[in-house]
Backbone bond lengths (Angstrom), bond angles and torsions (degrees), N, CA, C in turn:
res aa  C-N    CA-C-N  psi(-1)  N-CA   C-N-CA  omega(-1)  CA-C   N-CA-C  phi
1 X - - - 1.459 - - 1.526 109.15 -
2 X 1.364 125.60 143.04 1.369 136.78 -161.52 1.935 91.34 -87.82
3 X 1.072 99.82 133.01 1.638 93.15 172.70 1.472 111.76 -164.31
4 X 1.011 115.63 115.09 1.674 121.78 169.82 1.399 128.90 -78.64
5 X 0.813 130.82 141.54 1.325 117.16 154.85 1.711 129.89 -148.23
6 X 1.122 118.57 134.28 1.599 134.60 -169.64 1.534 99.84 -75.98
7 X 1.354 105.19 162.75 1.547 134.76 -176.94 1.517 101.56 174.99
8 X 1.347 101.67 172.00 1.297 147.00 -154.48 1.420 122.74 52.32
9 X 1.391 108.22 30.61 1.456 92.64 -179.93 1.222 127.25 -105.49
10 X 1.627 152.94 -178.53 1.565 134.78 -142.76 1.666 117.79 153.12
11 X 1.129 104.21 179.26 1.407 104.90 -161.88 1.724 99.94 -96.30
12 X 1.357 117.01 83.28 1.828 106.82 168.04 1.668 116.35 -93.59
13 X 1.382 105.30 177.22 1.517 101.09 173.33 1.550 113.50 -102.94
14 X 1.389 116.13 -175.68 1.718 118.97 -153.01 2.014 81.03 -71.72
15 X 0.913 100.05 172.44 1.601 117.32 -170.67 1.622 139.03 50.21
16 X 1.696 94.13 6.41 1.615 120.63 -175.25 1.441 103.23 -61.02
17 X 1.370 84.11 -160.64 1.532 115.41 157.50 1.715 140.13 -157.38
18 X 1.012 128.33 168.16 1.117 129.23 170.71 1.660 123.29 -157.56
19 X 1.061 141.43 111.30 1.497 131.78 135.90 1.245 135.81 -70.87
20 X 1.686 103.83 140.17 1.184 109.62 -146.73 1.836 84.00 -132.84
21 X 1.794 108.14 147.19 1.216 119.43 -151.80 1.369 90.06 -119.51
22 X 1.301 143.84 160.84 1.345 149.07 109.30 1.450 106.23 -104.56
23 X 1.639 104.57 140.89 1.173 126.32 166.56 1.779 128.34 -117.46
24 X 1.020 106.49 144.77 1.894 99.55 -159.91 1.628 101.21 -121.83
25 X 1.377 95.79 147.97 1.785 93.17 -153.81 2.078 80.30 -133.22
26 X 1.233 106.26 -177.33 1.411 91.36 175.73 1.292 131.85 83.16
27 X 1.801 105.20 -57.65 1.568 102.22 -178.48 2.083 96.29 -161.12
28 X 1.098 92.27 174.11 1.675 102.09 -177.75 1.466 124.53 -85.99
29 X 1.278 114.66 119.39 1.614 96.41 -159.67 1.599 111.46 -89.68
30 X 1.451 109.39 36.07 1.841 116.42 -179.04 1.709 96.63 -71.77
31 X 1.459 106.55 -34.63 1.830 94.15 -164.88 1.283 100.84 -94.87
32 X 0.931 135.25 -1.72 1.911 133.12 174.04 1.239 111.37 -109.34
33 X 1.397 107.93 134.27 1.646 133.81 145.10 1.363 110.27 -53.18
34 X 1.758 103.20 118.39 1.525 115.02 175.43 1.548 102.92 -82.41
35 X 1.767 122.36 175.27 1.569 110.85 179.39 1.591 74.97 -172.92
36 X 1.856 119.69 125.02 1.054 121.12 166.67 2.223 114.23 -101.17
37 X 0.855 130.44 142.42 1.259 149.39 -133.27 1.637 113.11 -150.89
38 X 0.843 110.06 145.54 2.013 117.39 -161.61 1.465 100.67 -156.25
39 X 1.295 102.74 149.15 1.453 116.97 160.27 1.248 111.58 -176.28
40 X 1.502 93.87 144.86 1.635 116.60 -150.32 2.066 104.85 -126.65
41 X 1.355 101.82 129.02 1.312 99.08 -166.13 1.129 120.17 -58.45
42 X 1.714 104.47 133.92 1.307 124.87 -176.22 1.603 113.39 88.62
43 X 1.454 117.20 24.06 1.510 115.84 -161.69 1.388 100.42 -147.36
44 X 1.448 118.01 151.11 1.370 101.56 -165.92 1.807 96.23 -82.74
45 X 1.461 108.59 166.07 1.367 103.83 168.65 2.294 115.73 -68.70
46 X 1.684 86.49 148.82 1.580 85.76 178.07 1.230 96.97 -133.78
47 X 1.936 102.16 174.12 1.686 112.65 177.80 1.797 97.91 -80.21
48 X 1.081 96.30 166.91 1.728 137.84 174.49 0.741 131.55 -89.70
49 X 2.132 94.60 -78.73 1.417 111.77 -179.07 1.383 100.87 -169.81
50 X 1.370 112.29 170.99 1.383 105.74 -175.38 1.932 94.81 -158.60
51 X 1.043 124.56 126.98 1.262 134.28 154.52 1.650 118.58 -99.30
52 X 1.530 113.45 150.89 1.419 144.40 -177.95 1.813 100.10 -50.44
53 X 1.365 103.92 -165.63 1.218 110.98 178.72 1.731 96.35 -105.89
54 X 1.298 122.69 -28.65 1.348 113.37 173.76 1.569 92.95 -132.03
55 X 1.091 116.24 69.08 1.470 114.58 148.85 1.357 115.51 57.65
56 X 1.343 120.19 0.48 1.406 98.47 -177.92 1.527 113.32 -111.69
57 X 0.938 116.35 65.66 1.526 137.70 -147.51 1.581 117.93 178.13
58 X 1.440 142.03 108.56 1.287 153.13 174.10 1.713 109.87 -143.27
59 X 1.281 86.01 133.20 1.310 118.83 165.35 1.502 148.22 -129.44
60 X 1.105 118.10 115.06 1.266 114.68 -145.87 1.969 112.37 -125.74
61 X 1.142 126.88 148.63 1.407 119.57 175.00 1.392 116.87 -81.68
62 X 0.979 106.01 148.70 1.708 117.22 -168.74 1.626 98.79 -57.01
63 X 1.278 129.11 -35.34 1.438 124.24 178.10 1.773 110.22 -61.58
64 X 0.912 113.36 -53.41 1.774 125.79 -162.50 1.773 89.49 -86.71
65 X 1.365 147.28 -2.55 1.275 125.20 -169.60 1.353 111.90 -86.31
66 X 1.517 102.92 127.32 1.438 103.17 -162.32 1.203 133.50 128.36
67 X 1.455 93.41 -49.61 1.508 122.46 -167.30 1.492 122.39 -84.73
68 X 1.669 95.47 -44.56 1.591 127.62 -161.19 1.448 109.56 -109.26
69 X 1.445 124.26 147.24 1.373 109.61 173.01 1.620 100.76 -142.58
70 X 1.336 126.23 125.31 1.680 125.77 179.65 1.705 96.27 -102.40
71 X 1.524 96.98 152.54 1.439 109.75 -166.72 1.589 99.20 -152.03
72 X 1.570 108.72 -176.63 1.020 102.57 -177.83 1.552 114.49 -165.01
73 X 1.183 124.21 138.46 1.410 117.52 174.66 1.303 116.72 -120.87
74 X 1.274 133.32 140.76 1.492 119.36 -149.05 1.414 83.94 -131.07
75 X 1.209 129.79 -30.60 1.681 130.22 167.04 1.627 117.60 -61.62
76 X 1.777 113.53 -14.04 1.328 117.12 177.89 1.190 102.23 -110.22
77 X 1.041 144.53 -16.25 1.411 162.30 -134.57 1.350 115.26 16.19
78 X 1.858 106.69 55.29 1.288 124.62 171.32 1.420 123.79 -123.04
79 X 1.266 111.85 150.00 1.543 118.76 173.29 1.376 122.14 -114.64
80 X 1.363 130.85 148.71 1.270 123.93 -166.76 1.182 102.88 -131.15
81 X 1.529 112.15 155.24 1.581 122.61 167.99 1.564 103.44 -139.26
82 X 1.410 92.07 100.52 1.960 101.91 175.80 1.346 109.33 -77.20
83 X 1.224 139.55 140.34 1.533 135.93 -171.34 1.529 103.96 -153.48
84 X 1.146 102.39 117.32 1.557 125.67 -154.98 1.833 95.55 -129.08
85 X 1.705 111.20 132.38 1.488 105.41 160.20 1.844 85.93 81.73
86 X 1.135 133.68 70.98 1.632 134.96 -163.27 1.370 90.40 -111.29
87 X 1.018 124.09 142.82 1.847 127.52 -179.52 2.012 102.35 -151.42
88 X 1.221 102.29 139.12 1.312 101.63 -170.76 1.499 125.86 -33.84
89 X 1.284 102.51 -41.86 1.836 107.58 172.88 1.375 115.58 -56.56
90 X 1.393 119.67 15.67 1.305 111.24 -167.91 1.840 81.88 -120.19
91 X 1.000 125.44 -8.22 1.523 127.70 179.61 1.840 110.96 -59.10
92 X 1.185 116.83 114.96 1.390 133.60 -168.30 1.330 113.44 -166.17
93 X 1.849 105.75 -178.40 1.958 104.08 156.65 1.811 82.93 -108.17
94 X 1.609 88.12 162.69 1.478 100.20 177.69 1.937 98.06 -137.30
95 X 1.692 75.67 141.75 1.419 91.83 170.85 1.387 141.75 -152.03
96 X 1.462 130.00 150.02 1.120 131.88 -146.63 1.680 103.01 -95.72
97 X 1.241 126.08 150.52 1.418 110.80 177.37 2.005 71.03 -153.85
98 X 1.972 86.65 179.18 1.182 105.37 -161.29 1.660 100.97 -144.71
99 X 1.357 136.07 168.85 1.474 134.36 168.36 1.681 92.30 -170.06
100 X 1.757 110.24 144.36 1.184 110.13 -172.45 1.120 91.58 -101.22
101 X 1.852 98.47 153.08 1.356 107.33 -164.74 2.037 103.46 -133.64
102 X 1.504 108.49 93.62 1.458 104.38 -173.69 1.409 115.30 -55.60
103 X 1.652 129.89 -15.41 1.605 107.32 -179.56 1.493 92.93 -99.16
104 X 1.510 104.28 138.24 1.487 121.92 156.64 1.609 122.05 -30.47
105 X 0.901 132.35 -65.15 1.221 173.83 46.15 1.752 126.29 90.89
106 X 1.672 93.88 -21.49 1.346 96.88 -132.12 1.711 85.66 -97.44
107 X 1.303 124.13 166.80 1.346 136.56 -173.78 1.755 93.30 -90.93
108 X 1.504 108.50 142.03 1.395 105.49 144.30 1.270 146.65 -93.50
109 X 1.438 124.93 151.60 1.262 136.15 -173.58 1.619 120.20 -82.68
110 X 0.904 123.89 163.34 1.735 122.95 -174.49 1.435 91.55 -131.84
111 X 1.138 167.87 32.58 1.265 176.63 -6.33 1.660 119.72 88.32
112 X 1.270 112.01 54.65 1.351 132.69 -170.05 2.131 100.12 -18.91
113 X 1.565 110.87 -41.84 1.313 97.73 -155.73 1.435 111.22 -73.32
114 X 1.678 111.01 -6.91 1.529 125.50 178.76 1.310 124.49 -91.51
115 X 1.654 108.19 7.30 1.607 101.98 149.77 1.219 130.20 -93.74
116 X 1.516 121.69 -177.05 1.428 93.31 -171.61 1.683 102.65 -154.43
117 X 1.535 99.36 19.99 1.643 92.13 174.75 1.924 91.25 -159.54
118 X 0.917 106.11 131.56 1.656 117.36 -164.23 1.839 119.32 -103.67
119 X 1.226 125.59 -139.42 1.300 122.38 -176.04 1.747 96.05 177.56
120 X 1.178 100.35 156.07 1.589 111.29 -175.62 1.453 104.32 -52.92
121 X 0.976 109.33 -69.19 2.119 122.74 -166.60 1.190 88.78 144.83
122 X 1.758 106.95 172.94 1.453 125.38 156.28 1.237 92.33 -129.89
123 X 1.130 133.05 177.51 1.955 143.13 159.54 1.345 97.95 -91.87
124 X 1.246 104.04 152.64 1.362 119.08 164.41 1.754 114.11 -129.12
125 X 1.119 132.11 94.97 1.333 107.78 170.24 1.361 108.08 -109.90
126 X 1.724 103.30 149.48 1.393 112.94 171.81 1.783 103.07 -116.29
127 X 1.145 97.32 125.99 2.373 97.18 -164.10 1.485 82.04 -154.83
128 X 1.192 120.70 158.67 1.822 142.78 -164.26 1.489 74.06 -137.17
């Protein structure tokens, strides 16, 4: 069974930090495009970030650019979201989803309806 799951996330203050992990159990995440994902109460959920199938490809939202960095280890079969410079608007659950992607090659999408296997959330709050 395909199953993700998030960690590291928690209560920091405005200018902190946190990295935040998904881990994939089930299957290997070399042939899928990772895409990290948030939503904040009362708001619809949005993209983050999204990395390639080999990394050579990032995408990021105009809010978090800069700030945030998604990565990936395909020998751990983990993905990361480092988040540096945290300011309350960044307060949500965040989550990792996945969609397999047959070209090597291929750019990723931020298009929530084109993944196709998800992860619980973690919380994130940023509060002084």
């Amino acid at each position: 069974q395909l199953q993700l799951v998030e960690s590291g996330g928690g209560l920091v203050q405005p200018g902190g930090s946190l990295r935040l992990s998904c881990a994939a159990s089930g299957f290997t995440l070399d042939d899928y495009v990772i895409g990290w994902f948030r939503q904040a109460p009362g708001k619809e959920r949005e993209d983050v970030s999204c990395i390639s199938r080999v990394a050579f490809w990032t995408k990021y939202a105009d809010s978090v650019k800069g700030r945030f960095t998604i990565s990936r280890d395909n020998a751990k079969n983990t993905v990361y979201l480092q988040m540096n410079g945290l300011k309350p608007a960044d307060t949500a659950v965040y989550y990792c989803a996945v969609y397999r992607e047959r070209q090597l090659f291929s750019v990723c999408v931020s298009d929530p309806r084109t993944y196709e296997t998800w992860g619980q959330g973690t919380q994130v709050t940023v509060s002084s």
